[in-house]
C-alpha positions as CSV (number, residue, x, y, z in Angstrom):
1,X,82.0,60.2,112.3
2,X,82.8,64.0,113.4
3,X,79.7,66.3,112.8
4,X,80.6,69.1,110.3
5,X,82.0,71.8,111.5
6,X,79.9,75.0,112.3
7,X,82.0,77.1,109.7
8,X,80.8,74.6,106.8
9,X,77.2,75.4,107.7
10,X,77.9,79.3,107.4
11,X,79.7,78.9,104.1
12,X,76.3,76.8,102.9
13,X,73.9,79.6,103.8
14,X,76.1,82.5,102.2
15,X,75.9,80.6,99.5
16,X,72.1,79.7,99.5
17,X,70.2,82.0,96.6
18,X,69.0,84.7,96.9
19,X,69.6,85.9,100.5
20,X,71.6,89.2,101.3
21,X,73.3,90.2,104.2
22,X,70.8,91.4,106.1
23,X,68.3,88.4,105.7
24,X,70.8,86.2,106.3
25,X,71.7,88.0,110.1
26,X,68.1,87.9,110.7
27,X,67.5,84.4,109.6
28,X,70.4,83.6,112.2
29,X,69.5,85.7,114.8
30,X,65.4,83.7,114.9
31,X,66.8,80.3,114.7
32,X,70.4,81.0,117.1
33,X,72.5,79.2,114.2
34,X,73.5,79.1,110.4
35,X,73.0,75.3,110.4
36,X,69.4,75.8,112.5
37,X,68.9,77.8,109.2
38,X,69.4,75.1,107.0
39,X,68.0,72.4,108.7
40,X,64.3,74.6,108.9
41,X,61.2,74.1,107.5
42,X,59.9,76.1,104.7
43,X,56.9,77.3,107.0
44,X,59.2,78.2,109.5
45,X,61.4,80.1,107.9
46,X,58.9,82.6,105.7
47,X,57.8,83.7,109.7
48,X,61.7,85.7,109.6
49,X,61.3,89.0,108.8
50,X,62.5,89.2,105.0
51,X,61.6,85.8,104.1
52,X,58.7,84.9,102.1
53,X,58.3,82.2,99.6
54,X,61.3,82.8,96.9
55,X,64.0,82.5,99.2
56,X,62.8,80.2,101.8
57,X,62.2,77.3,98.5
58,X,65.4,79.0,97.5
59,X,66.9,77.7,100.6
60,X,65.2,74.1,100.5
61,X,65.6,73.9,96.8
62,X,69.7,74.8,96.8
63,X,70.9,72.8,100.0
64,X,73.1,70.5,98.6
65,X,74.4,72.4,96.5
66,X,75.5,75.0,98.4
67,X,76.9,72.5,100.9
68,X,78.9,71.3,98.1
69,X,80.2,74.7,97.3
70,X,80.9,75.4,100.6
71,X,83.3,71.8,101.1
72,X,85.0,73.2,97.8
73,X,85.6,76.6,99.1
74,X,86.9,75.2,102.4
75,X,89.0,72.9,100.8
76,X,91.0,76.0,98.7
77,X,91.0,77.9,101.9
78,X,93.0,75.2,103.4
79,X,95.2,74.7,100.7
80,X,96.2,78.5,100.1
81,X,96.6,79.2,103.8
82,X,93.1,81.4,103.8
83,X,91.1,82.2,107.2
84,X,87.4,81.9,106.7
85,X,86.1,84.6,109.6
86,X,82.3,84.3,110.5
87,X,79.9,86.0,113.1
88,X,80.9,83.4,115.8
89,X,84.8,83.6,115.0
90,X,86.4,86.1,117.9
91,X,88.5,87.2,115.4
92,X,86.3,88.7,113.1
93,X,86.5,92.7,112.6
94,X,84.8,94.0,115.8
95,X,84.2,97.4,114.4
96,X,82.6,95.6,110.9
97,X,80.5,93.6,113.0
98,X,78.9,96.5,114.3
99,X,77.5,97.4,111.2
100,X,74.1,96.3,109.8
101,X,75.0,95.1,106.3
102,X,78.4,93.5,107.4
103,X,79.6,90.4,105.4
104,X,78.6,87.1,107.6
105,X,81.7,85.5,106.0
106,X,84.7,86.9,105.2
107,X,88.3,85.3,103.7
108,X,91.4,86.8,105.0
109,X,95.3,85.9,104.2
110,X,97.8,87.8,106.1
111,X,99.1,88.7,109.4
112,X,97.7,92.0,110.7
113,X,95.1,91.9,113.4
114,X,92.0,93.2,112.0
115,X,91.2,93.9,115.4
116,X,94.0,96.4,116.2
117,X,93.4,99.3,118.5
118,X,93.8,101.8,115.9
119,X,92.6,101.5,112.1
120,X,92.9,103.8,109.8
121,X,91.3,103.3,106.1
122,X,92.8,105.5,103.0
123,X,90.8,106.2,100.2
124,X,91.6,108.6,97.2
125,X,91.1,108.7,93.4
126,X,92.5,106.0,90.7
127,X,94.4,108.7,88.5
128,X,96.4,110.5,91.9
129,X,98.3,113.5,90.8
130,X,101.7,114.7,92.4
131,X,100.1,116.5,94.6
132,X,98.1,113.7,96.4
133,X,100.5,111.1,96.1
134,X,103.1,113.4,98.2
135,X,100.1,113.9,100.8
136,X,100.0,110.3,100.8
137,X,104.0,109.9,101.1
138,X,103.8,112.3,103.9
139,X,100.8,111.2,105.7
140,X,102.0,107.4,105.8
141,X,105.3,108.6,106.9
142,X,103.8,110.3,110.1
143,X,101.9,107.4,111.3
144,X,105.0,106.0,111.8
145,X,104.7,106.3,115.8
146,X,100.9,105.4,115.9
147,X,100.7,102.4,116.1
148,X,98.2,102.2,113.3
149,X,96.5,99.3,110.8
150,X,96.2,101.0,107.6
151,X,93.3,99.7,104.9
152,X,92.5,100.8,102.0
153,X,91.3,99.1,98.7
154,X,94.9,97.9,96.5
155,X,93.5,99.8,93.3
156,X,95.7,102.2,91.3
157,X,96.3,105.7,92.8
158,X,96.0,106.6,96.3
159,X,95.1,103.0,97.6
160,X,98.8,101.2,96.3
161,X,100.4,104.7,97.6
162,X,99.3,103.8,100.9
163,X,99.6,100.4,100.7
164,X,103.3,100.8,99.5
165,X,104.1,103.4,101.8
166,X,103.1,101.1,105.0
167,X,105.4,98.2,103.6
168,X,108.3,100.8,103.1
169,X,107.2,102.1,106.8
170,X,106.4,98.8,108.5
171,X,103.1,99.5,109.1
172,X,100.9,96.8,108.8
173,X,98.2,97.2,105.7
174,X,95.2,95.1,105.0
175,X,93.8,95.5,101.0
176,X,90.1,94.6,101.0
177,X,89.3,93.4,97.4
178,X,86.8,93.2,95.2
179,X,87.0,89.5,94.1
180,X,88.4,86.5,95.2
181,X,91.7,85.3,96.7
182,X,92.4,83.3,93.7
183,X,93.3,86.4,91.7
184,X,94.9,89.7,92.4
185,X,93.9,93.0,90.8
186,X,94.6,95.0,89.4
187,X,97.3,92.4,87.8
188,X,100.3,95.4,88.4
189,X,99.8,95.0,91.9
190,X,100.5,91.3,92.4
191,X,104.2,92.4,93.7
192,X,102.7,94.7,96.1
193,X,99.9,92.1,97.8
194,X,102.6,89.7,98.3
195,X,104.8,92.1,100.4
196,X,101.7,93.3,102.3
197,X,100.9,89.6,103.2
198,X,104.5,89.8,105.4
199,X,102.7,92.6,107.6
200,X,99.5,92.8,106.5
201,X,96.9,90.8,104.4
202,X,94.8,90.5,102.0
203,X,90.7,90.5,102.9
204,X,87.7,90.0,100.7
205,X,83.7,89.1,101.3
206,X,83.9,87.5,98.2
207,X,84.9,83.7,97.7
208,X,87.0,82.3,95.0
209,X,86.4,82.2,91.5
210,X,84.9,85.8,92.1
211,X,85.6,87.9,89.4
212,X,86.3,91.7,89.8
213,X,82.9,93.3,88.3
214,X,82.4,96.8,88.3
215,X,79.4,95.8,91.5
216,X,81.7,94.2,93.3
217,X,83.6,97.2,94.4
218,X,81.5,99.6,95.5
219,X,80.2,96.6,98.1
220,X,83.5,96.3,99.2
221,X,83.7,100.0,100.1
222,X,81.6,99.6,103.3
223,X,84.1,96.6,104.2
224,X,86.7,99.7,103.7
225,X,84.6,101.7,106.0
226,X,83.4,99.5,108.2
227,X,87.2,98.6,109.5
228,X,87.7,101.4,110.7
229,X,87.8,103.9,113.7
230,X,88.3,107.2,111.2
231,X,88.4,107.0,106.9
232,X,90.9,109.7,105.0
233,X,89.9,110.7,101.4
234,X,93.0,111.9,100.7
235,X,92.0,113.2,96.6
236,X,88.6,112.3,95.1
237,X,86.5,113.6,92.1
238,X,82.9,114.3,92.8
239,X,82.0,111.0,91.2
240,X,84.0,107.7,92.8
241,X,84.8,105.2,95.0
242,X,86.2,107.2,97.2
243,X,83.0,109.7,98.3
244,X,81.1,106.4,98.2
245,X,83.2,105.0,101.3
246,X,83.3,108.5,102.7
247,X,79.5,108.5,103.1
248,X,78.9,104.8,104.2
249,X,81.4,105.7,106.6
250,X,79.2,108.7,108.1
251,X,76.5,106.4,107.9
252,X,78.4,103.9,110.3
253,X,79.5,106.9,112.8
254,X,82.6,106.6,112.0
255,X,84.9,109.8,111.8
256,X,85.7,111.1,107.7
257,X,88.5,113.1,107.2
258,X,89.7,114.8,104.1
259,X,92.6,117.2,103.1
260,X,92.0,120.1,101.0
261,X,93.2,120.5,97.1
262,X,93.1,123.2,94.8
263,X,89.6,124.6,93.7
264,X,90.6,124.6,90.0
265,X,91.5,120.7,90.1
266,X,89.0,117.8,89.4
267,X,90.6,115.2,92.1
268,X,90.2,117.9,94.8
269,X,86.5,118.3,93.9
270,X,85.2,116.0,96.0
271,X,87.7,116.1,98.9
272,X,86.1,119.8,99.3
273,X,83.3,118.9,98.5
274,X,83.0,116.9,101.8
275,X,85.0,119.4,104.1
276,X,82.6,122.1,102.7
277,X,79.1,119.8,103.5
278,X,80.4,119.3,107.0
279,X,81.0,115.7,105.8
280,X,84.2,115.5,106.9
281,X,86.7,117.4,109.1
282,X,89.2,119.4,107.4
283,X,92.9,118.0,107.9
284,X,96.5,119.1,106.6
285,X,98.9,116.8,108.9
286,X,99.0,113.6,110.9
287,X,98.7,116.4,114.1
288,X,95.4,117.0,113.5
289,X,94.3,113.7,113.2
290,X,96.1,113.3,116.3
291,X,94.3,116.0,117.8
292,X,90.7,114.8,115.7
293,X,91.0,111.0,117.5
294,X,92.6,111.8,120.8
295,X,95.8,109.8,119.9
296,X,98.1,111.4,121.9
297,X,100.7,109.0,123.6
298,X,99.6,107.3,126.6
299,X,99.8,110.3,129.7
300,X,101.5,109.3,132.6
301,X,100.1,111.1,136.0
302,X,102.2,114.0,137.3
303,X,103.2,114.6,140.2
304,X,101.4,117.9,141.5
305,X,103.6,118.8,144.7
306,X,104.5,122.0,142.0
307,X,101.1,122.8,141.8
308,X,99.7,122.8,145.1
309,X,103.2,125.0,145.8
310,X,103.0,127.1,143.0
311,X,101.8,131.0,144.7
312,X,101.0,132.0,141.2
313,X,98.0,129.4,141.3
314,X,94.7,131.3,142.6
315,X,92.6,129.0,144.4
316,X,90.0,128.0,141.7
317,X,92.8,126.9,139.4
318,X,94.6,124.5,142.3
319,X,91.4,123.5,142.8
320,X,90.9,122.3,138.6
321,X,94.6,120.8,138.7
322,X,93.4,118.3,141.7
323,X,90.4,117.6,140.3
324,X,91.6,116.7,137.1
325,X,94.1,115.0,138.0
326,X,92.1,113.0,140.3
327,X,89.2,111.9,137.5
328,X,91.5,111.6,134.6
329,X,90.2,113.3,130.8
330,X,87.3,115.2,132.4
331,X,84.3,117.1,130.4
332,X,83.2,120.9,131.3
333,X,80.1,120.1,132.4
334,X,81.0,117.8,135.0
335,X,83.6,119.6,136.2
336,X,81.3,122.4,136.7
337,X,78.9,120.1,138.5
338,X,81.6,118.9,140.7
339,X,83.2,122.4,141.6
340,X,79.6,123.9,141.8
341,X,81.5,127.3,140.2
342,X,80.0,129.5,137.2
343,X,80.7,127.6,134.1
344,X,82.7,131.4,132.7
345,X,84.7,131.6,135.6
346,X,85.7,127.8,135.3
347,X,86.7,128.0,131.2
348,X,88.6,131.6,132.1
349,X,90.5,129.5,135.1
350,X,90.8,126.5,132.6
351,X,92.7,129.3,129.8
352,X,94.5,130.4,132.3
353,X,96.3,127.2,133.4
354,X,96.3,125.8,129.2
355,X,99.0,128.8,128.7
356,X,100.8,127.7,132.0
357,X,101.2,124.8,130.9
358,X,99.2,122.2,133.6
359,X,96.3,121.2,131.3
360,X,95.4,120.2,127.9
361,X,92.3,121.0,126.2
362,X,91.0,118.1,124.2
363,X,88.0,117.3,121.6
364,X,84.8,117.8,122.7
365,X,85.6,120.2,125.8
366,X,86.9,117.3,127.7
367,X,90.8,118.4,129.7
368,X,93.4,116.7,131.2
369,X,96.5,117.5,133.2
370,X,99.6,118.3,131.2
């Protein structure tokens, strides 16, 4: 008889009482393994940092059940085509691994590779106005060319915007959900789920038979959050989902973004709100998230016979071209190191050859060749 497979001993510790997240990383971390976990002693485990007596009898005391929930749960997977991603499985979410609090088990139905090179989550209020669903509209419509995974949370508003605008566009869209995959809600949005699961999916922490309580979703925002490289607010209230995933996503690192409303208009409160507390960068078009990310199309070297022949060149700026060119995106500092020139005379050069045309200035001081 075939030992049970690692994933089935996962499933039985996320389901064991009383652990969260955290614990339950720490518990695996000390003994190498989920099923290390469950096969421990109760002294044993109470010497993990977290663990004391409720949750290490918890553990003992809820075994078999939890390993029966766990068969159950794999068996409805199976049946409804659902991936069940753990820490160990390659293709869980890089970027939500990273996080401290991320999910050890998560359920996924779809297509889209949650490890794509770009990710972008969308977040915005439930009651969009005209105004944000047409930033919405246009923004979706200009990530056309970026090869982009969109996220965002399949709730009324902003969120099925986005999520209908990358079926419309082809863009594949991932809906992280506050419940399990045996249900879809809100119920309006069944249509939409099913033509996101063509070029997308469907992703929850939560397993079936979860209903959608009101806690549930504000847990799922860091899932939101955690997917991605930056997170858009594009309209928000100062109360909401979406300033909750806003600031679990500064907490993460990870880049906010928000566009501007009208200061007379309650679902542009919080959006300003975040610009105006430096909690997230100020954007009106897919450019400046370009420009915010460094997602310019992949540069192709030049050839710089022009440069080296150009007269109009003084000898400082031939010598930025070739060195640029030479080390790729390059920072001011080093540059300055390498040239061993006065850091003034180097940004004056570096103006010089921007409005010629033979270098681009990018975030953070960093340049490359044009």
């Amino acid at each position: 008889m075939e030992p049970p497979c690692p994933i089935l001993h996962d499933l039985a510790l996320s389901f064991s009482p009383g652990i969260g997240v955290v614990t339950l990383r720490n518990l695996v971390n000390y003994f190498g393994s989920s099923q290390a976990v469950m096969e421990a002693t109760k002294d044993t485990l109470q010497q993990v940092e977290g663990v004391g007596h409720k949750i290490s009898t918890g553990i003992l005391a809820g075994r078999i059940e939890a390993y029966e929930r766990a068969n159950k749960e794999m068996a409805f997977a199976k049946k409804h085509g659902i991936e069940i991603l753990t820490f160990s499985d390659k293709r869980y979410p890089q970027r939500l691994r990273q996080c401290y609090d991320a999910p050890s088990v998560l359920y996924y139905r779809g297509t889209a590779d949650l490890n794509s090179s770009r990710v972008v989550s969308i977040v915005g209020s439930r009651n969009a106005t005209i105004y944000g669903k047409k930033i919405c509209v246009e923004l979706m419509e200009g990530l056309t060319d970026y090869n982009v995974l969109v996220v965002s949370g399949l709730a009324y508003g902003i969120d099925s915007c986005a999520h209908k605008e990358s079926v419309k566009y082809s863009i594949p869209t991932v809906g992280v959900l506050g419940h399990g995959l045996d249900m879809i809600y809100p119920a309006a949005n069944r249509k939409l789920a099913v033509a996101m699961l063509g070029n997308g999916g469907l992703l929850t922490e939560f397993p079936s038979l979860t209903k959608p309580d009101r806690q549930n979703f504000p847990q799922r925002n860091r899932i939101i959050a955690g997917l991605a490289d930056v997170v858009i607010v594009i309209e928000a209230a100062m109360r909401g989902g979406a300033l909750i995933t806003a600031e679990i996503a500064n907490n993460y690192n990870r880049d906010v973004c928000a566009f501007p409303g009208n200061i007379d208009q309650e679902y542009s409160e919080g959006c300003n709100f975040l610009i105006k507390s430096n909690r997230a960068h100020l954007i009106s078009r897919v450019k400046d998230l370009e420009y915010l990310m460094n997602w310019e199309k992949e540069y192709k070297t030049p050839v710089l016979a022009p440069a080296k022949a150009d007269p109009t060149l003084t000898s400082i700026e031939k010598r930025l071209v070739e060195l640029i060119n030479k080390n790729g995106p390059i920072g001011i500092d080093e540059i300055a190191s390498e040239m061993q020139v006065i850091q003034g005379k180097i940004v004056m050069a570096l103006l010089e050859l921007e409005m010629k045309g033979l270098v681009v200035a990018l975030p953070g001081k960093v340049f490359r060749t044009a």
